[in-house]
C-alpha positions in Angstrom: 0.0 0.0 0.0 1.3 3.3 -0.8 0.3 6.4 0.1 0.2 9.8 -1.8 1.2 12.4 0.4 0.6 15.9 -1.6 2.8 18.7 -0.9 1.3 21.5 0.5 2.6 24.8 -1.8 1.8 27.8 0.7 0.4 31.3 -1.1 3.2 33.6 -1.4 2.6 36.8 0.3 2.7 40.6 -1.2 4.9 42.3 0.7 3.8 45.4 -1.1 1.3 46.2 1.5 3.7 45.9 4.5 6.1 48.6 3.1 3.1 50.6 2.5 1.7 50.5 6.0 5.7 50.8 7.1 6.0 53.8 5.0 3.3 55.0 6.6 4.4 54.9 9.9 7.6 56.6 9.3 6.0 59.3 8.0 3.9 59.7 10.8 6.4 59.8 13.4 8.8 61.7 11.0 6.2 64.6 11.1 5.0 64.6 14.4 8.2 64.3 16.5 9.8 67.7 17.6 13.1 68.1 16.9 14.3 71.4 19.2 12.9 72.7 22.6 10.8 75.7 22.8 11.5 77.9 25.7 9.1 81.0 26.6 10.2 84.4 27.1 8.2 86.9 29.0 7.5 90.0 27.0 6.5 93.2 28.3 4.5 95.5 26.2 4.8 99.5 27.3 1.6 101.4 27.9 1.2 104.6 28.6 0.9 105.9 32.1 2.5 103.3 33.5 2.6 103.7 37.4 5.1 100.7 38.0 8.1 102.2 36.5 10.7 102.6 39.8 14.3 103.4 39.6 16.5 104.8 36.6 14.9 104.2 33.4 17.4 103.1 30.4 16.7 103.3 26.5 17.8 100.2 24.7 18.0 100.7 20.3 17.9 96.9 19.1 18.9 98.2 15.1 19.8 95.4 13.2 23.0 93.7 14.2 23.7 97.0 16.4 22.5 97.6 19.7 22.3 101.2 21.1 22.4 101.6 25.3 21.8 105.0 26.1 23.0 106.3 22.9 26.3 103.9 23.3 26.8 101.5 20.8 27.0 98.1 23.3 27.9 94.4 22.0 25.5 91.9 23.0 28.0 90.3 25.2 28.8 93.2 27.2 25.0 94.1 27.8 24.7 92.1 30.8 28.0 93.8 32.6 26.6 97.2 31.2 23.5 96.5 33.4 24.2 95.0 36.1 23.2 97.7 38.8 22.1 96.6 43.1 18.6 98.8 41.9 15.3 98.1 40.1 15.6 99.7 36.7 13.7 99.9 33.3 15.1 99.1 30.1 12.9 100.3 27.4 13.5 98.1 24.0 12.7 99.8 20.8 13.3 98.0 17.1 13.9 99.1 14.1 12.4 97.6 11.2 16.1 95.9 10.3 15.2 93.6 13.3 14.5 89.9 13.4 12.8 88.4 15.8 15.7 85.9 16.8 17.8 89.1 17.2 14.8 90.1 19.9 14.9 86.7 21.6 18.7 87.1 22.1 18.5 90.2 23.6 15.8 89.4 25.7 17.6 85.9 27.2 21.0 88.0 28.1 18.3 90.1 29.6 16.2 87.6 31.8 19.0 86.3 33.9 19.8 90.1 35.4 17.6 90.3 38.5 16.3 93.4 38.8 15.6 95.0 35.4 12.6 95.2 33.9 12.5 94.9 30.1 9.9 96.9 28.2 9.9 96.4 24.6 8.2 99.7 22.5 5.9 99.6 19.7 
């Protein structure tokens, strides 16, 4: 007696639709991972009458790559030691219209770190 075994051929599979759905997914996470950090700086709009301003009140020109203190052209690395006072005081910011807005972020984190001055950006 002999038996007939048949060979079971198995269906080949597409692998078409498994890049597809992997495509997919690496899209996905490609477009909604973040890549830097966002930080938040605090931003002080001036108003007029303003009854909080105490102590000496200094004008800051942010105009272009130049930045004006009082009239005094002042690098950006200096700004901090230019400041640096033991009393509450007001800087008043005022752009120009050759002013980014990472130029502004800059000068407002060498800013933030000085403890007692109040930054006020104009316009």
């Amino acid at each position: 007696m002999a038996f007939k075994t048949q060979k079971q051929t198995r269906a080949r599979l597409s692998m078409t639709s498994l890049i597809d759905v992997i495509f997919l997914l690496l899209l996905f996470f490609m477009l909604t991972s973040t890549f830097s950090k966002y930080g938040e700086v605090e931003l002080t709009a001036g108003s007029a009458g303003s009854a909080q301003e105490q102590g000496p009140v200094k004008f800051l020109k942010l105009d272009g790559l130049r930045i004006l203190l009082n009239g005094q052209d002042t690098p950006l690395d200096q700004l901090a030691q230019a400041l640096s006072t033991e009393e509450t005081q007001t800087v008043l910011i005022s752009l120009s219209d050759q002013t980014t807005s990472q130029q502004l972020i800059d000068l407002l984190g060498t800013l933030r770190p000085l403890p007692k001055t109040r930054a006020v950006v104009l316009g």
